[in-house]
N, C-alpha and C positions, 0 to 999 in steps of 0.2 A: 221478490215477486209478490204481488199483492193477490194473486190467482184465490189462496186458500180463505180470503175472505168474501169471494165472492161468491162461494156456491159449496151448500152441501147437499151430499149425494144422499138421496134416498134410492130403494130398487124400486124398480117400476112394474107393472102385471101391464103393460100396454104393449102393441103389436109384436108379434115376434121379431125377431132377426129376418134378415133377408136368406141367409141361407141356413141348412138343416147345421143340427148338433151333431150327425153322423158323418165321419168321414168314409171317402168313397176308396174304392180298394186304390193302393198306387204301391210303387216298389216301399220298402223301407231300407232303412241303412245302419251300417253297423257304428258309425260314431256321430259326430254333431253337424248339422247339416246350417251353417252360418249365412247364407247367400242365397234369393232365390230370384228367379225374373220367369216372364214368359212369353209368347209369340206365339200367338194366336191359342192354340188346344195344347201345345208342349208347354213344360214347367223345365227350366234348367236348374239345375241346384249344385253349391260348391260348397264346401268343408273340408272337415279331417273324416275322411270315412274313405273304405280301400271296398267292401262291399257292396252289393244291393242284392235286397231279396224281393221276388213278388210272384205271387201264387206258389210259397213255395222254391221256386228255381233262383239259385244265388249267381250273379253274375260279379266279376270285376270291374270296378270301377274309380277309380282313384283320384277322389276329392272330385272330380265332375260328371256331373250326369245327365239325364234328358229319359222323361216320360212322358206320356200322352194323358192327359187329363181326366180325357172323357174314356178313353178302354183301360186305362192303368196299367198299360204295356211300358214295359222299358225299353227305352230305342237305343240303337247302335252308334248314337252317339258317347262315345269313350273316350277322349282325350284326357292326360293321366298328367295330374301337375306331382310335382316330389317335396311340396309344403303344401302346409294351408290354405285352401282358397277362401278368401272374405267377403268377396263384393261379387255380383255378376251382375250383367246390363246386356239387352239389346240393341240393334243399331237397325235402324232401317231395311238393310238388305237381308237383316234376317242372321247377321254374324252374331257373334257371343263374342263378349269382353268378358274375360276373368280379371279378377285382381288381388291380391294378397301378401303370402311370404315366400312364395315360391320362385326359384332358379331356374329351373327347367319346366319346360314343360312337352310330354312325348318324347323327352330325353334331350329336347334343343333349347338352347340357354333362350329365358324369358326369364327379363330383373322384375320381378312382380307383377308387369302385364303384359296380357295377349290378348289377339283377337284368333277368333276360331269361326270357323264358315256352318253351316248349318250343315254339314258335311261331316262335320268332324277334322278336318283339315288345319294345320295351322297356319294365319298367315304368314308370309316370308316376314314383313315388315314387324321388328322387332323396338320395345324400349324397354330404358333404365331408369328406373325409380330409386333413387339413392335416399340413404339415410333414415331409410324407414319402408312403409310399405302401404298401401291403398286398405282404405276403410272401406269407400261408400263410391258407387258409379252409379253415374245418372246420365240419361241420354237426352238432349234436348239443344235447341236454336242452332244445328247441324254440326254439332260437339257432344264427346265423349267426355262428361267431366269425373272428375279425378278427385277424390277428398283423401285423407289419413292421417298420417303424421311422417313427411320427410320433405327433403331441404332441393331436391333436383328431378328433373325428370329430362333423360339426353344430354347430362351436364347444365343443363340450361338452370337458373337457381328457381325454384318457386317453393312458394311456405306454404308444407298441408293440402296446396291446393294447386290444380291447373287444369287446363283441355286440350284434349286430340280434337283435331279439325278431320271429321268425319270422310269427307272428298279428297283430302290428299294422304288423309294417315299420318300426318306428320302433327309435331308439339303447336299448337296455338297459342298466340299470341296474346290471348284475353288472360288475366291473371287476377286471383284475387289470394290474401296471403293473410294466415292465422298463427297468433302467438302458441297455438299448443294443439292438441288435436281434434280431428274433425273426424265423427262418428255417420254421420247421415249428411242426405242430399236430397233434395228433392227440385223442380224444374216447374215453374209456374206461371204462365204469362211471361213476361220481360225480366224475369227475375230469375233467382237460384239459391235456393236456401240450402244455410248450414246449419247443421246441429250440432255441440261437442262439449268441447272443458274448454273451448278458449278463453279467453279475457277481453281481447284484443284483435280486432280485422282490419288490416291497410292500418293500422297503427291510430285509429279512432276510437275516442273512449263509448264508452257503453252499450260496446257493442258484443257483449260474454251472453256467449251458451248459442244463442240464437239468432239469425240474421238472415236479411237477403241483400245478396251483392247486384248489378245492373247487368243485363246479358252485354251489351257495349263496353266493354273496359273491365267491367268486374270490381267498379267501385261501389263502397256502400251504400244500397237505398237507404235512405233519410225515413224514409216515409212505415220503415217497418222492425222495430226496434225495441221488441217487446220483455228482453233482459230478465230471464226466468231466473232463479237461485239456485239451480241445482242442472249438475251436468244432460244433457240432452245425447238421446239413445237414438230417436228415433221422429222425421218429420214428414210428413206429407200433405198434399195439397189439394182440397177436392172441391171445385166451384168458390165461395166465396170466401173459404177459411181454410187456415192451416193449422191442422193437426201435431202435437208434438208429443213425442215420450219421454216422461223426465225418470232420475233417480232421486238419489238424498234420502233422506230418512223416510222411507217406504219409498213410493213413488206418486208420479202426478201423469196423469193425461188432460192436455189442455187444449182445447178450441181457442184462437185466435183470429180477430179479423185480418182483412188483409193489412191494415193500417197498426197492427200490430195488439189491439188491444185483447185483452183475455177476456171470453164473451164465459165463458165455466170451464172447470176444472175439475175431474173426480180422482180421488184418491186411495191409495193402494199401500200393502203393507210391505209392499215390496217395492224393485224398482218396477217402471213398465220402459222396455226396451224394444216393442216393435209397433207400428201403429199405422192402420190401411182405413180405406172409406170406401163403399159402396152403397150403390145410392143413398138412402137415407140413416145410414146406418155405419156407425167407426165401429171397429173393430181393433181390442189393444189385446199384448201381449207381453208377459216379462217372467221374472221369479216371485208375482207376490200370489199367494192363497187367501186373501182376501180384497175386499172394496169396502173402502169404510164408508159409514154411514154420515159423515161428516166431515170437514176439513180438517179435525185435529188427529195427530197420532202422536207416540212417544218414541220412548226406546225400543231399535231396533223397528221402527216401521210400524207398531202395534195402534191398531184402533182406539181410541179412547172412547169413542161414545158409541159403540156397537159397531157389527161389520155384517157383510155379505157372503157366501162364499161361492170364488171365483180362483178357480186353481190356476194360475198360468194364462188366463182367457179371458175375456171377457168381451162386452159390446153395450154403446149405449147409441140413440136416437141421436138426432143432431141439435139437441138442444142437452144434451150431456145427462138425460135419464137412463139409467143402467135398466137392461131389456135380461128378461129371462135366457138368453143363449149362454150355456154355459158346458161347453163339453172339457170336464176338469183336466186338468193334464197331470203333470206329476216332476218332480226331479229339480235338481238345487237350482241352475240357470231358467232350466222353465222355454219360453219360447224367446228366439232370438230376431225373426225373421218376422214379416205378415207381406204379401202382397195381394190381391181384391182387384177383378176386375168381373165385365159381365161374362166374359165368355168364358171363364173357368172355376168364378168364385172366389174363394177366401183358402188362401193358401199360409199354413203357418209351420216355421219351421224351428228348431234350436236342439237342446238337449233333451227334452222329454223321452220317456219310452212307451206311457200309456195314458190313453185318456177313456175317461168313464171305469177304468178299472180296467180296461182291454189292451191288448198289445197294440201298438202304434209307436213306431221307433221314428222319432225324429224327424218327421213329415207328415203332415194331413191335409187332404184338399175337402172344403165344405160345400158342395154345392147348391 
């Protein structure tokens, strides 16, 4: 990936961030909160966590949840999966997709995914995810898509990858299929990007780490092919570029056009694993405690020619100047999760338990 010759990062003293360093009160949770989406003012959230606490008052809730944004009330949405949840996604009508390692869910067999009603309800219609389990959901072109790493989904075979056809609930037919696993999704115009450790999509060369498939068929776009060097955590898409979070030795966040090419890239002593946009402003996340001040680093992710310090956090302009927002976080994974829209802000989730030095367990909303 030629990304680290194009752009080193200095910090910048130019406009702030779009939203505050403080987060605003919301539940917190007892373990790692891996999944987040939201619909309209609620924030739904999945992991490995069997708690939540807020103001105080601890309620159950088992790997899923739902809070209100703007009052930081936890809602009576509680549906209790008995593994892991990974991924969660919205649907139009306002349902919840989980996805993950989970067998049951509310005690009724679900092979890795459900859907669940704004209700808290599960739907009757049930599938099977063999051979592995869902990474990344993304909702878009009137499909549930599906990323991770496994071989079937209803017996039917698809590689890492497939879609539920949102109007009849049943497997779709569009397929697109990766030699290894796919970490991230994101839904952009005619397209559908992957992010992972592939090598290999529909069995075309150079097509590793990064891609967009066709919303028709699910065949490779030609046209965006940008083949980063180092596994892909996290990708999104906000007006004319797509965003991605790499790892390898430190890490990378990179601005892409749509045509595939790397416009800058700033680098990180860690990996960066989550990565959201609001309006003029990306916002990254991962395990690194610094932003180096240039494209070189060594062993173990280290800055060579000086750094910045950005715990877990950070946020640059959309021409890739790192912006004073920096509410530091703490803990070895760091942030897993980002999603950013207007109506709730910048949402970030993982293993942390504080930022700025203050308790904050494993979710913060910025408004």
């Amino acid at each position: 990936m030629a990304v680290a010759a194009l752009v080193g990062v200095v910090a910048s003293g130019a406009a702030n961030a779009a939203v505050s360093e403080n987060p605003v009160v919301t539940p917190v949770f007892n373990g790692p909160v891996y999944a987040v989406a939201t619909a309209g003012n609620v924030v739904y959230v999945g992991g490995e966590f069997n708690s939540a606490v807020v103001r105080g008052k601890q309620a159950v809730r088992t790997r899923l949840a739902a809070f209100d944004a703007t009052t930081g009330a936890l809602l009576n949405w509680a549906p209790a999966a008995d593994r892991t949840v990974r991924a969660v996604a919205v649907d139009p009508d306002g349902s919840v997709w989980a996805g993950g390692d989970f067998q049951t869910v509310d005690g009724q067999p679900r092979d890795s995914l459900a859907r669940i009603s704004a209700a808290g309800a599960l739907d009757p219609v049930s599938f099977r995810v063999s051979g592995g389990s869902p990474r990344a959901l993304a909702v878009g072109h009137g499909r549930l898509y599906v990323a991770g790493v496994f071989n079937a989904v209803n017996g039917v075979k698809r590689g890492n990858v497939a879609a539920i056809d949102l109007a009849t609930r049943t497997l779709s037919g569009w397929s697109a299929r990766t030699d290894d696993v796919v970490n991230a999704l994101a839904v952009g115009g005619d397209r559908v990007y992957l992010g992972g450790a592939f090598h290999r999509v529909n069995d075309v060369g150079s097509t590793a780490r990064l891609i967009a498939v066709k919303r028709d068929g699910g065949a490779v776009d030609m046209g965006f092919r940008p083949r980063p060097d180092s596994i892909v955590w996290g990708v999104t898409v906000s007006g004319d570029r797509v965003y991605a979070a790499l790892g390898g030795r430190g890490g990378r966040a990179v601005s892409y056009t749509l045509n595939g090419v790397a416009k800058w890239a700033i680098t990180t002593d860690g990996d960066a694993q989550a990565i959201a946009a609001l309006g003029n402003t990306v916002y990254i996340g991962g395990h690194f405690d610094h932003v180096c001040r240039t494209a070189r680093n060594g062993d173990h992710g280290v800055c060579l020619d000086g750094s910045v310090s950005r715990v877990k956090l950070a946020a640059t302009d959309v021409d890739g100047k790192l912006l004073p927002w920096s509410p530091q976080g703490n803990g070895i994974r760091g942030v897993l999760a980002l999603v950013a829209n207007a109506q709730v802000g910048v949402v970030a989730a993982g293993e942390f338990t504080m930022l700025d030095g203050r308790s904050q367990k494993r979710i913060a909303v910025f408004r």
